[in-house]
C-alpha positions as CSV (number, residue, x, y, z in Angstrom):
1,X,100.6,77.8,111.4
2,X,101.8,78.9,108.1
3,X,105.4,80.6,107.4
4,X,106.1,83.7,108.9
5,X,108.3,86.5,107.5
6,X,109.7,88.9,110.0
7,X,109.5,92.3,109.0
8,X,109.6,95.6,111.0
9,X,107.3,98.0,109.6
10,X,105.2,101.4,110.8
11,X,102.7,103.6,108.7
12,X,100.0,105.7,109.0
13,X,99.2,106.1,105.9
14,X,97.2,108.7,90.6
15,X,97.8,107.3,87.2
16,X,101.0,109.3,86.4
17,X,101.3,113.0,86.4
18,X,97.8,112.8,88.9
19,X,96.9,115.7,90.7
20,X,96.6,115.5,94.4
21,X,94.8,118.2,96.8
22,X,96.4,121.6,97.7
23,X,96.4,121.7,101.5
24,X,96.9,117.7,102.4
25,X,94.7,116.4,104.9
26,X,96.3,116.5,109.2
27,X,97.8,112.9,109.0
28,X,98.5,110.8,112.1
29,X,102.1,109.9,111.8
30,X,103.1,105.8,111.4
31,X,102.7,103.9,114.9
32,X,104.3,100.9,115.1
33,X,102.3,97.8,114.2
34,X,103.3,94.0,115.4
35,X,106.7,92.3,114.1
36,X,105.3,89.0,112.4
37,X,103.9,90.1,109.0
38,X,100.8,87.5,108.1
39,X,101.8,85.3,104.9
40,X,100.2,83.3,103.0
41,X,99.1,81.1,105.2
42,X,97.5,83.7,107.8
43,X,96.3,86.9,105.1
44,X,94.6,85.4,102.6
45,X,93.8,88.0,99.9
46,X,89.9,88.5,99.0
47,X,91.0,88.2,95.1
48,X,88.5,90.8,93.8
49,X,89.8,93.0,91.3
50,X,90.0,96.5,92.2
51,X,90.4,99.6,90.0
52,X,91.1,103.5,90.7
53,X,87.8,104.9,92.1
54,X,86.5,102.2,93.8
55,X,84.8,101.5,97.1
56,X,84.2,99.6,100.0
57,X,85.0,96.6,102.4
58,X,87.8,95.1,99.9
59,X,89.6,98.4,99.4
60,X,89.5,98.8,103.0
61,X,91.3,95.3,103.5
62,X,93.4,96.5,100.9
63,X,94.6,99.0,102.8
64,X,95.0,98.1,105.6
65,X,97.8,95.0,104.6
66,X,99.5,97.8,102.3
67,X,99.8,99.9,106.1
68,X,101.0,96.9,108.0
69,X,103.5,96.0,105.8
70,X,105.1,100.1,105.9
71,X,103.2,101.5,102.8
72,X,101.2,104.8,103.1
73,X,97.4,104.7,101.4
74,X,96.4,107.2,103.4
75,X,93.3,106.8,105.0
76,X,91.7,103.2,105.7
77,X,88.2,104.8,104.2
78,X,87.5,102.1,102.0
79,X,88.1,104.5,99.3
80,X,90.6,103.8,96.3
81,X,92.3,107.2,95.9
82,X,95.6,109.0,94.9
83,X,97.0,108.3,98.2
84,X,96.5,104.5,98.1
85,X,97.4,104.4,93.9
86,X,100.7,105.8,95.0
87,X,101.4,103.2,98.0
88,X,100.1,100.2,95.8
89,X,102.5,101.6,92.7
90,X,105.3,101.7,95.5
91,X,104.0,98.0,96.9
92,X,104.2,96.5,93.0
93,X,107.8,98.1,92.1
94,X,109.0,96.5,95.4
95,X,107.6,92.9,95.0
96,X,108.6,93.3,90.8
97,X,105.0,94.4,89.2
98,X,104.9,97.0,86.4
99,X,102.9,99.4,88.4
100,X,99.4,99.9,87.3
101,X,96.6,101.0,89.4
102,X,94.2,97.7,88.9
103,X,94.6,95.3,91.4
104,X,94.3,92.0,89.9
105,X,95.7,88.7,90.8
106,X,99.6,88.8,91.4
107,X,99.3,91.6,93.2
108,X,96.8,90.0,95.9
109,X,99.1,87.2,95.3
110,X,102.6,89.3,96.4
111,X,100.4,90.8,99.0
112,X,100.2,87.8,100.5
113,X,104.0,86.8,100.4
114,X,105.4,90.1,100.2
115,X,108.7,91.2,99.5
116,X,111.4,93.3,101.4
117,X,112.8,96.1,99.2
118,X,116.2,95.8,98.2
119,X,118.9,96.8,101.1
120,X,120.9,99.2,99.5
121,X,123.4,100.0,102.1
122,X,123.5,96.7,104.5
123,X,125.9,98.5,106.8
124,X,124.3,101.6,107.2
125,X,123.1,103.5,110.5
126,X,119.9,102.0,111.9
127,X,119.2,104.9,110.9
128,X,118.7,106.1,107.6
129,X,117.0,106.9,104.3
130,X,117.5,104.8,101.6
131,X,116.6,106.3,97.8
132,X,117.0,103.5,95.0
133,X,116.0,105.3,91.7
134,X,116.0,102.3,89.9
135,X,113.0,101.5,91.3
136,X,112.2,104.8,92.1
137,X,111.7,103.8,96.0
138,X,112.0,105.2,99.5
139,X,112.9,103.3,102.1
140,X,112.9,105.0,105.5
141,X,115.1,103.0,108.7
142,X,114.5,104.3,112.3
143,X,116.4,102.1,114.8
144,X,116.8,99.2,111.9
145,X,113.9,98.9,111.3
146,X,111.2,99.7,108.5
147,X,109.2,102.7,109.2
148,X,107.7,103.9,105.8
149,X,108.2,103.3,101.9
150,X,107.1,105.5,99.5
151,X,106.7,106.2,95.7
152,X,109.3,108.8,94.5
153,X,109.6,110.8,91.3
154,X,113.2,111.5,90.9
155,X,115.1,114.0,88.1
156,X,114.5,113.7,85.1
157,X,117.6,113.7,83.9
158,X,116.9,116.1,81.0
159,X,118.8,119.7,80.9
160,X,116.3,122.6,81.5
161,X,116.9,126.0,81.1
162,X,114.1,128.3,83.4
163,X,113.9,132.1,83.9
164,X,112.3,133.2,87.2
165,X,112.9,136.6,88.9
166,X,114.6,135.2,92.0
167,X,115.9,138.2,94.6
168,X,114.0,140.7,92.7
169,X,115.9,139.8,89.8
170,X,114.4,138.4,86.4
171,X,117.4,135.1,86.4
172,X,118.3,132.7,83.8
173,X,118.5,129.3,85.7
174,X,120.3,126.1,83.7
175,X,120.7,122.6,85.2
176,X,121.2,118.6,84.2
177,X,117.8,117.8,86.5
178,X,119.6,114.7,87.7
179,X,118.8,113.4,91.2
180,X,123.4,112.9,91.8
181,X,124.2,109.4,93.6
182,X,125.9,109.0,96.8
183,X,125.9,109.6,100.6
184,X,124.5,112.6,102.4
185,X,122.4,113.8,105.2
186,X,119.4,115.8,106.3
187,X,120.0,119.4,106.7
188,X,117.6,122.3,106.3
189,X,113.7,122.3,105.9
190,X,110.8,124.3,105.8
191,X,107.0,123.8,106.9
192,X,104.3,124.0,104.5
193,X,105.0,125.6,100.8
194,X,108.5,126.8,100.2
195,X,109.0,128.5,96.8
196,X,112.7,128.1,94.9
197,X,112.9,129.8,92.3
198,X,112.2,126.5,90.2
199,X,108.9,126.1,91.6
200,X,107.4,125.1,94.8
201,X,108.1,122.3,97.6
202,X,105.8,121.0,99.9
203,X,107.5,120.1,103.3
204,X,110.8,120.3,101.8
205,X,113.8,118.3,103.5
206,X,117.2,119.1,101.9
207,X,119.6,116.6,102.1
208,X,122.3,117.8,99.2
209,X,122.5,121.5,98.6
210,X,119.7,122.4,97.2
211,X,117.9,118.8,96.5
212,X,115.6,117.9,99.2
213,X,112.9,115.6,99.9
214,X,109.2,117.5,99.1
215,X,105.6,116.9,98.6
216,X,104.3,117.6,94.9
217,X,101.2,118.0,93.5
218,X,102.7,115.5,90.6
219,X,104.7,112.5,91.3
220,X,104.1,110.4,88.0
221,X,105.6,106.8,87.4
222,X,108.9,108.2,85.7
223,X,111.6,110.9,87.1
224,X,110.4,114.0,86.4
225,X,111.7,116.7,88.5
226,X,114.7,119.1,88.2
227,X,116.7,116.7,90.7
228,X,114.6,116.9,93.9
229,X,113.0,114.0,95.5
230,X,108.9,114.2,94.9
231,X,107.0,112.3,97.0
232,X,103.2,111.7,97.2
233,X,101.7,114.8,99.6
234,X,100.2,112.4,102.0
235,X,103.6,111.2,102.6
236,X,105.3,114.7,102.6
237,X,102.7,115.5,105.6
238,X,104.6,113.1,107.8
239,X,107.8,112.5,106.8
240,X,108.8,115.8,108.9
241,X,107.7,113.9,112.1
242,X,109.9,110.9,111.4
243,X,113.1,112.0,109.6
244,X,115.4,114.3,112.1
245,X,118.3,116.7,111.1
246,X,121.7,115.1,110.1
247,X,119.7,111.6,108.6
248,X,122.1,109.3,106.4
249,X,120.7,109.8,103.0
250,X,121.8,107.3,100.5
251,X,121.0,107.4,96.7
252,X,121.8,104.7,94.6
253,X,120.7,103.3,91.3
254,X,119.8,105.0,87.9
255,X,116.7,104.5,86.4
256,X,116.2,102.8,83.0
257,X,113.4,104.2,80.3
């Protein structure tokens, strides 16, 4: 037998600035899938280079390792989609690939020895989310253990200045857009489409004020929102199901352009 590395992982689950559908797909949430991750030894990768749009047996394989080890491509259809660009760009920023959607050979190389992301609060509660915009990652603990990374577009960090009519009201709304550090938790959230009055938010989760956690129909490769958490809308439709009310959020990092 070859080398094991123990991970604990669940899922069920374009280029940037790709638009996703509307109305997301019903999603099964993450089950929980065996302890002992295959490595190289046990996976062995089928080596083909892949590229956005295509199809078949080797995109379903594909998926289905990016699932085991706690990614979300959506569904194993065997198609190579916006929902599996976004867990392969999250797969590649974990394991140190410049994200790109062609799979070529060091990421079926990684894929076979993967990576754990970086622990950014070791002595956090089992658990937790974990938000590391460096790499522009979530990392989602329940009991300890693993249950679901994700590509993120943070803030921007570049001062907006937006007019909406909020309360019946035409407004004047100013902000810095930057997704703030430190240690919070889950409060507040709405189903479906919730409109602020700096846009909408898909499955919103707010864990700091007015910053939550939400599905967008845009989660590009670089922060880009007014200081919210994007996440792909695959991922937004199950999040809900697996992160409770008063969830450790930390946020760390600072992303470099």
């Amino acid at each position: 037998m070859g080398v094991r590395q123990h991970l604990a992982v669940a899922a069920a689950m374009v280029t940037a600035g790709a638009v996703l559908a509307m109305s997301p797909p019903a999603m099964a949430a993450p089950v929980a899938v065996q302890q002992t991750v295959q490595t190289a030894a046990d996976w062995i990768s089928p080596g083909k280079t892949l590229k956005i749009g295509a199809k078949g047996s080797v995109v379903k394989t594909l998926q289905a390792r990016l699932r085991e080890l706690g990614y979300l491509p959506g569904k194993i259809d065997g198609r190579y989609g916006g929902a599996t660009q976004s867990a392969v760009w999250a797969f590649q920023k974990v394991n140190g690939i410049k994200p790109t959607s062609t799979i070529a050979s060091r990421t079926w190389r990684a894929l076979e020895n993967p990576k754990l992301p970086k622990v950014l609060v070791p002595n956090g509660r089992p658990t937790r989310a974990e938000v590391n915009l460096t790499t522009q990652i979530l990392v989602l603990y329940v009991k300890g253990r693993i249950k679901l990374i994700s590509h993120i577009s943070s803030g921007s960090g570049v001062p907006y200045v937006e007019y909406a009519t909020w309360n019946g009201t035409r407004q004047k709304f100013t902000g810095d857009a930057r997704t703030p550090t430190g240690n919070f938790k889950t409060t507040w959230r709405r189903d479906g489409w919730h409109r602020s009055y700096l846009g909408q938010l898909y499955n919103p989760i707010f864990f700091n004020g007015g910053i939550a956690f939400h599905g967008a129909l845009s989660v590009p490769l670089y922060p880009a929102s007014h200081g919210c958490v994007r996440l792909p809308m695959h991922v937004a439709e199950v999040l809900p199901g697996l992160l409770g009310k008063g969830v450790p959020v930390h946020v760390r990092g600072k992303f470099q352009r």
